[in-house]
N, C-alpha and C positions, 0 to 999 in steps of 0.2 A: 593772717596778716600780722607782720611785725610791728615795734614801733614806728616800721616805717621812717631807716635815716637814709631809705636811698632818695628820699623827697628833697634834701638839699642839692640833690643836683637840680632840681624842679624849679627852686627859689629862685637860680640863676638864670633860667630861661634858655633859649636854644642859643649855646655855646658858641653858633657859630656867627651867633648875631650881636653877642656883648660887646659892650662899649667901653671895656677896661683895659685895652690891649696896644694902648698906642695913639698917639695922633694921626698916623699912615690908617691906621685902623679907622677910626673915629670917620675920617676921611671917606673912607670906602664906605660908612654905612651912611653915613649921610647923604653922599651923591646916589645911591642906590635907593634909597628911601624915597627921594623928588621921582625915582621911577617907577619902582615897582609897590604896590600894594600886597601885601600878603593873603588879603582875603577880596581880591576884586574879582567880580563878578563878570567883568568883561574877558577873563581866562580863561580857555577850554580845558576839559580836561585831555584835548591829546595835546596841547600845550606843555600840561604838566605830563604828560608821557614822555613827551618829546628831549625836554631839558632833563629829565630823569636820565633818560639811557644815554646821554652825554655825560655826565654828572658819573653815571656810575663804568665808563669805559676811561676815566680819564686814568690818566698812568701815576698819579697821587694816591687816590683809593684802590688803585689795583695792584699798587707794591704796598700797599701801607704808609705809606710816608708822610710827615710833614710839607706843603709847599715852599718851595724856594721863598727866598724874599723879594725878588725881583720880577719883574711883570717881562717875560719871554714873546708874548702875545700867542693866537692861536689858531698857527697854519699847519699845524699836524694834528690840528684837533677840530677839521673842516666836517662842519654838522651834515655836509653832502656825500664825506666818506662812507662808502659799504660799511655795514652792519654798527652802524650806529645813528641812522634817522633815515626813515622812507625817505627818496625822490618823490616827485609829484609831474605829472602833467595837468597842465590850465588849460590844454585844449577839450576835453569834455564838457560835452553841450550842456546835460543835466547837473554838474557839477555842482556844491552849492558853499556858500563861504559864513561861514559862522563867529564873532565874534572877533576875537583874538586882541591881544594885547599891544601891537605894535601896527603902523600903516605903511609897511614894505620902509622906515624909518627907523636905520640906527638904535641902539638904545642909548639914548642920551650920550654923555663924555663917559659912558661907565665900558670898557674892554671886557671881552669876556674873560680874559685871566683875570682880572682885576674882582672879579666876581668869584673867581676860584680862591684868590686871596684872602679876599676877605672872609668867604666861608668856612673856609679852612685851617685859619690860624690860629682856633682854638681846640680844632676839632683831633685832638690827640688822644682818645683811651684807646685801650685795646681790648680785645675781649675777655679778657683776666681780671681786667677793672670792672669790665660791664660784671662779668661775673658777679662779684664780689657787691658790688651794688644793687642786683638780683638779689641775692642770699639775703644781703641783709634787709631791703626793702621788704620782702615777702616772709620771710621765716619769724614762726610767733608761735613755739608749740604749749604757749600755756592753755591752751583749750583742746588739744588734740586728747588730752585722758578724761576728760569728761564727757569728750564725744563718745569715745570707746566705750564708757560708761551707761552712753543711751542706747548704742547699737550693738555693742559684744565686740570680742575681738575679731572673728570673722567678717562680719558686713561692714566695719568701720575698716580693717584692712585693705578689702575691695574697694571700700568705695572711696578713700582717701588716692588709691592707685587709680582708678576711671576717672576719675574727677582732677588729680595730678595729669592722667595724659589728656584731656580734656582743655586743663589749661593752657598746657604745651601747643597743643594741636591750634588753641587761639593765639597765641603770641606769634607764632610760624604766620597766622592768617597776617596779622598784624607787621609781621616784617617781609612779607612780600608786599602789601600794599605799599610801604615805606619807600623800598627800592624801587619799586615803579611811579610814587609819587615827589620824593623825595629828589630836589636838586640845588645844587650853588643857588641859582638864580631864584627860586621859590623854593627853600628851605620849610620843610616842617619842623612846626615845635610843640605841638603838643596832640593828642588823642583829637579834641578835636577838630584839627585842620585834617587830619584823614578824613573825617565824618564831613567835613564841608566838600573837600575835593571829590567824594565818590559820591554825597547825596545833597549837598545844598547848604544854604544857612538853616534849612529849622534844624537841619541834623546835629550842625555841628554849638546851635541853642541849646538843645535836648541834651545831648551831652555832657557840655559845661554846668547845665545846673544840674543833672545826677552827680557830678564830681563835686559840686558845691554840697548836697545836700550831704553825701558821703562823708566828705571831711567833718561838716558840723557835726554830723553822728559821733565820728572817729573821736574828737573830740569830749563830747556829750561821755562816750562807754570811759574813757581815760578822769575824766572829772569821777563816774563812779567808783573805779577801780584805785584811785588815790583816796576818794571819801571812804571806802572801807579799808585800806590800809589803817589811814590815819587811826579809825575807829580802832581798830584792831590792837595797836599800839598806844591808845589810852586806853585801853581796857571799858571803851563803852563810855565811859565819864562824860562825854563829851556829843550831845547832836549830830547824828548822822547828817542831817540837812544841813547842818555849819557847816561840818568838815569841807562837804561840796562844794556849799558858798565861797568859803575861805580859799579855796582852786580854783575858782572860776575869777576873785577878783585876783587873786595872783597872776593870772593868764592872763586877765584883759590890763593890767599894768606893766608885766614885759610884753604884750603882743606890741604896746608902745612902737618896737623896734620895728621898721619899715623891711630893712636889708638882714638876712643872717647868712650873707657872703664871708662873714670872720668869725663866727661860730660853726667852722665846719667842723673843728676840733674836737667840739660836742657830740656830733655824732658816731665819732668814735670811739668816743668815751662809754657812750648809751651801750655801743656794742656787745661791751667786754663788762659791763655794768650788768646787761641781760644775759651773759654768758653765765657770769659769778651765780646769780640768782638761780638761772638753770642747775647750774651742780649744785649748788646746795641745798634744793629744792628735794634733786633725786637722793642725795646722799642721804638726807633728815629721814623721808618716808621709809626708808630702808630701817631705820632704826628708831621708828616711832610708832604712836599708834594715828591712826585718823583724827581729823580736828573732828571731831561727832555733834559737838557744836552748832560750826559753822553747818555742818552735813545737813544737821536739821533744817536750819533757819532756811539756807538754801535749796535744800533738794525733798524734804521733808522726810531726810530720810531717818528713822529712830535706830538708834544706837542698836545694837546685835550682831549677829557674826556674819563676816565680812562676805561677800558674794561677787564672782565674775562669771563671763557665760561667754560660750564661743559665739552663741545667736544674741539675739535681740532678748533682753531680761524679761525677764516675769512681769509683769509690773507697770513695765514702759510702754505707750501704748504709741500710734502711729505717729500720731503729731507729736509728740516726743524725742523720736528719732529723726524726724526730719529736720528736727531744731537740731538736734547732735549732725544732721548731715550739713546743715548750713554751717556750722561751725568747720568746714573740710572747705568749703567755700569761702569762706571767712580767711581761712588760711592759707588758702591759695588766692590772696589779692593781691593783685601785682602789676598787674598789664595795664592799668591807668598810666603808670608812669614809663611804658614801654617804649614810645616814641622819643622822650627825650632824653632816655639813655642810650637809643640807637641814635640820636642827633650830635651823641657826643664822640662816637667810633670813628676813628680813622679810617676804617673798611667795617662800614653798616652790613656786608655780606657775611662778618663773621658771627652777629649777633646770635644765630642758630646755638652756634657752641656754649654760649658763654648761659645761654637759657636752659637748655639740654642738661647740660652739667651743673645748673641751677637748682633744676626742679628735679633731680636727682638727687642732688646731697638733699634737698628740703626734705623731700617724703622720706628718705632711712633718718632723718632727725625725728620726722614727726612719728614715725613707727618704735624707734626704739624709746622716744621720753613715754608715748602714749602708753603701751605696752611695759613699762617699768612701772609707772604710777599707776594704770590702774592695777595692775598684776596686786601692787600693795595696796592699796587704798577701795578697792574693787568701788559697790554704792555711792562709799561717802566723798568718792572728789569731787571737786569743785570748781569753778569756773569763777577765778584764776586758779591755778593749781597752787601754785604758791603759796595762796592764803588757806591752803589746806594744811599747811603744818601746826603741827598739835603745841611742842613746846615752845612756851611762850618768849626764851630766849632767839631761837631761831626763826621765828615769826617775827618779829620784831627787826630780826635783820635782815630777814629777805625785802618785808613790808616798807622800811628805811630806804634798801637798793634800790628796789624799785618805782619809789615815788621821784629818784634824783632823775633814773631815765625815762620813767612817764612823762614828767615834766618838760626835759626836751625834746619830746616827742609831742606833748600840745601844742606847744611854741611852734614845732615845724608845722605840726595839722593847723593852727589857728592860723601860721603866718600867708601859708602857700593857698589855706581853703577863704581867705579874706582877699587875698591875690586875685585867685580864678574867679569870685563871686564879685569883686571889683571892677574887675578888666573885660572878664568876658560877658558878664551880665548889666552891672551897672552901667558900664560905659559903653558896651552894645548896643542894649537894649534901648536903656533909660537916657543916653549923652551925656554919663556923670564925667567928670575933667580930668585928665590925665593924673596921676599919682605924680608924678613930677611937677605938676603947676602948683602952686601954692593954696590953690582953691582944692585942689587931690587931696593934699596935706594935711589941711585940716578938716576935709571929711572923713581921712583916714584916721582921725585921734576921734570922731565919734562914731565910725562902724566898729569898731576893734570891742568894746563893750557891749555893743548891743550883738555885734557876732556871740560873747562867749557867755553874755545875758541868755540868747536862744540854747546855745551848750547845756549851760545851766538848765533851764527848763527840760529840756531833753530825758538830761540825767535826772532830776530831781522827781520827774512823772513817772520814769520808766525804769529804775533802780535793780534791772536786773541784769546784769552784763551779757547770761547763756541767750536770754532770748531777744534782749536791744541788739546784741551781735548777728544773731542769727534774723532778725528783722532788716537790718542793713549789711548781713551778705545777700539777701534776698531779692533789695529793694532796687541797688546800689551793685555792690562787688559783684553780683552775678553776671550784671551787665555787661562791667568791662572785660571780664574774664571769658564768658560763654555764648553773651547775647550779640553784642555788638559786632565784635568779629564776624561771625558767618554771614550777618547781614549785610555789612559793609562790604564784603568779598562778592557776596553775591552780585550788589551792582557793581562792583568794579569787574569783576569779569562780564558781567552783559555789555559795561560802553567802552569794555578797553577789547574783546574777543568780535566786535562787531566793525570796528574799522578794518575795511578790506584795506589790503597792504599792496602799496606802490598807486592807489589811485585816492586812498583819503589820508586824513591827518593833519596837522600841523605844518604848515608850509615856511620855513622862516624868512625867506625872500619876501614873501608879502604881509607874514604875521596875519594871516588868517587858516581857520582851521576848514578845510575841506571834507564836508559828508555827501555821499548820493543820494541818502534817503533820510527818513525819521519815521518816528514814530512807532508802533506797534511791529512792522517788519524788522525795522532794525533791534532791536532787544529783542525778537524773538533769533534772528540769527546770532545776535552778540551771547545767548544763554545756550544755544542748541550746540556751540562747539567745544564745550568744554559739561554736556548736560549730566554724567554719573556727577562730578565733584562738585556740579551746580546742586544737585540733587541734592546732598549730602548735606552738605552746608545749609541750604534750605530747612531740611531735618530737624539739622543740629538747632537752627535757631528755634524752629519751632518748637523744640523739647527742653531749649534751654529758658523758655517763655514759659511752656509749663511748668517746669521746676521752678523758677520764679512766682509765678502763683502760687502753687504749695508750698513753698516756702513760706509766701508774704502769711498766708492762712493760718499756718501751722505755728508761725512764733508768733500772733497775735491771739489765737488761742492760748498759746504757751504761758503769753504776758497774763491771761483772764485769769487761768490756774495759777499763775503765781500769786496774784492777789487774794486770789482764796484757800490755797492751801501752805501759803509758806510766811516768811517775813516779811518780805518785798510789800511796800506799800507808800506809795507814791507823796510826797513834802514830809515826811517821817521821819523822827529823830530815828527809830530802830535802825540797826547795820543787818544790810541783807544778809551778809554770812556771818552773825554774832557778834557778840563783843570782841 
């Protein structure tokens, strides 16, 4: 996982629902908002099927295009047309009516182009941009040479490529539910409104505070990874636990900023910030020796001649390499923020490509930095690589680059994981006041400290980036990338493959959803017609539950060892990778 600057599209919420775009604008979401609820409960889900497969035949999204500005209305776009919404007959005796959002009743003064309108009119990337917001959201290979370092070049090779198509293979899961859930009318905006739509509110609970807990983490490893910079660049002088402290109140002083809509600039900047780092990172090792140092303090590895292994090293025992595989996990996190970079597509159907070709350049980056650093550096890398550099010139200058774009990269983690913990939880859960009311406002100027107060504590217990990282790809990243998906697919194909077609569904004449049956018969048919890839997915989750277990075991072990065989030790002026 990168610094993560594709989260600025995050800040801004689902694009097609901002309210920065116009008074015409403003207009349309207001009138739309007295009708529709985004999480009501009185919605089916062949509801949201229903509006989905309008939404994705309309002749906007199927050229690519921007909407007109004018409201044409929508008689060639008749929800009764073949091959874009079941007919229904009402004369079946056993028939039964469930739910639904409307009572055979207009929706409000709102047109349905007017709903295209309004969804639409900010909805312009193309998959060159999603791209590009892919790469940089996910791509972070300053842990890929430390991994190779626990598992060889061989097993970290394979398993960065299983684990790469693994991820792939989730985000695919991830953009099919979209386009089946996804419409004008009930827009998705984030991870988890798919998890409410296919399983409920605990699901899409559960979710939002993994993505909460996540970020705090995310945050938490960065507050380390600047306190040993710093360290590194006073040569020790100075309280490893200050340095921390000192970043954590910096954070909670700019998290101040509610909006960072005008700091997008920043993450571009971070980009090309973490680029620089990157090559000079590789270029130094090529013509240095190891920081042996840092090697120690960190890995406890003593200074002698240098060693690589095509297997798994001498040395390194299981729960060691599992921590190196979570860190391939770690790297590959990404799919949290998948839904609202397909909310920003002009044609959500191309999103395939722009991940494809994502997670393609990410693995030959993560192969060829992994495979150059440790090639040099074999044992003694370290996790950040960067702070593996020996001369103290160049240390200094990578350790500089990289605390300007950590820092905007906590800003984003603190802004968006105080967001999702505000909105989806406080105000969920607990009834806290909208961030807009003045009463939001100023609880938002006292969660912002106690957020990067808990940061703080995080990093200051747990000071060890290979295995806090590998704890929360385990706990957290695994989830969104390996677990969630196959889970959520699976109920969505049992209640979307179990409407028999032309006799159930969503009927919009009456706004109620017609089923024959429930219970136990129907999810067994809804799973039985699609059951190899039900099967599979099934698997998948189940194995990627186990890997999560081992995981969670193997970097808490990891943490036990590092307290006892290295520097790592918890409220401690020492710097886990030297002075």
């Amino acid at each position: 996982m990168a610094n993560n600057m594709g989260l600025m599209a995050a800040d801004g919420g689902d694009p097609r629902l901002n309210d920065n775009s116009g008074l015409e604008r403003i207009d349309y979401d207001r009138r739309r908002s007295s009708a529709i609820k985004l999480h009501d409960p009185n919605v089916t889900f062949e509801e949201y099927l229903y509006y989905a497969k309008l939404s994705r035949g309309h002749p906007n999204e199927a050229s690519g295009t921007a909407p007109k500005s004018t409201s044409t209305g929508l008689s060639k776009y008749n929800p009764f047309a073949k091959n874009l919404a079941p007919t229904y007959t009402n004369d079946t005796e056993n028939e039964k009516s469930v739910g639904g959002s409307t009572n055979a009743q207009p929706w409000h003064d709102v047109s349905e182009e007017e709903y295209v309108q309004a969804s639409r009119a900010l909805r312009t990337a193309g998959w060159g941009a999603v791209f590009y917001l892919i790469t940089t959201d996910i791509l972070g290979p300053y842990t890929t040479a430390w991994a190779f370092s626990q598992m060889g070049y061989g097993p970290a090779a394979v398993l960065y490529f299983i684990f790469g198509c693994f991820a792939a293979y989730g985000g695919f899961l991830l953009w099919e539910m979209f386009l089946d859930l996804d419409s004008d009318r009930y827009p998705l905006k984030s991870y988890g409104d798919i998890a409410y739509r296919v399983a409920g509110t605990i699901a899409r609970h559960t979710i939002n505070v993994v993505q909460s807990v996540q970020l705090l983490f995310n945050v938490g490893i960065i507050i380390i990874q600047n306190g040993q910079g710093l360290s590194q660049i006073s040569s020790g002088s100075v309280c490893f636990i200050v340095l921390c402290f000192v970043w954590a109140i910096a954070g909670a002083l700019l998290g101040q900023i509610r909006t960072l809509q005008r700091l997008g600039w920043l993450a571009n900047v971070a980009i090309w910030l973490n680029v620089t780092v990157l090559i000079i990172t590789t270029a130094v090792v090529f013509h240095s020796d190891p920081n042996y140092e840092a090697a120690l303090a960190n890995n406890a590895a003593p200074k002698g001649p240098k060693l690589t292994t095509a297997g798994p090293p001498e040395g390194v025992g299981f729960q060691a390499q599992v921590v190196g595989l979570m860190q391939a996990v770690y790297s590959y996190g990404g799919a949290m923020l998948f839904v609202e970079f397909m909310a920003e597509m002009r044609r959500p159907h191309d999103f395939w490509k722009s991940m494809l070709y994502a997670q393609s350049f990410i693995f030959c980056c993560y192969m060829i930095f992994g495979f150059l650093i440790y090639s040099r550096q074999g044992q003694f890398t370290i996790n950040p690589n960067y702070q593996g550099v020996s001369p103290y010139a160049w240390q200094t200058a990578v350790n500089s680059i990289a605390l300007v774009s950590t820092l905007i990269a906590a800003l984003l983690y603190g802004n968006i994981g105080i967001k999702v913990l505000y909105s989806n939880v406080l105000m969920d859960i607990f009834g806290f006041p909208s961030l807009a009311k003045r009463t939001g406002k100023l609880l938002w100027v006292g969660v912002v400290p106690i957020y990067w107060a808990l940061a703080f504590v995080v990093a200051a217990a747990v000071p060890s980036v290979s295995n806090l990282s590998g704890l929360i790809a385990a706990v957290c990243i695994l989830q969104f990338s390996y677990t969630f998906p196959p889970f959520l697919m699976f109920f969505h194909n049992a209640q979307r493959d179990a409407i028999q077609e032309g006799v159930e569904g969503f009927n919009p004449t009456t706004g109620q959803t017609v089923r024959q049956d429930s219970g136990l018969s129907r999810w067994k048919r809804g799973l039985q017609k699609r059951a190899a890839l039900n099967t599979f997915n099934l698997f998948f989750f189940l194995g990627s539950v186990t890997t999560a277990v081992l995981g969670i075991y193997s970097a808490v072990v990891g943490l036990i060892d590092a307290y006892e065989k290295t520097a790592v030790s918890g409220f401690s002026c020492t710097n886990p990778v030297g002075a």
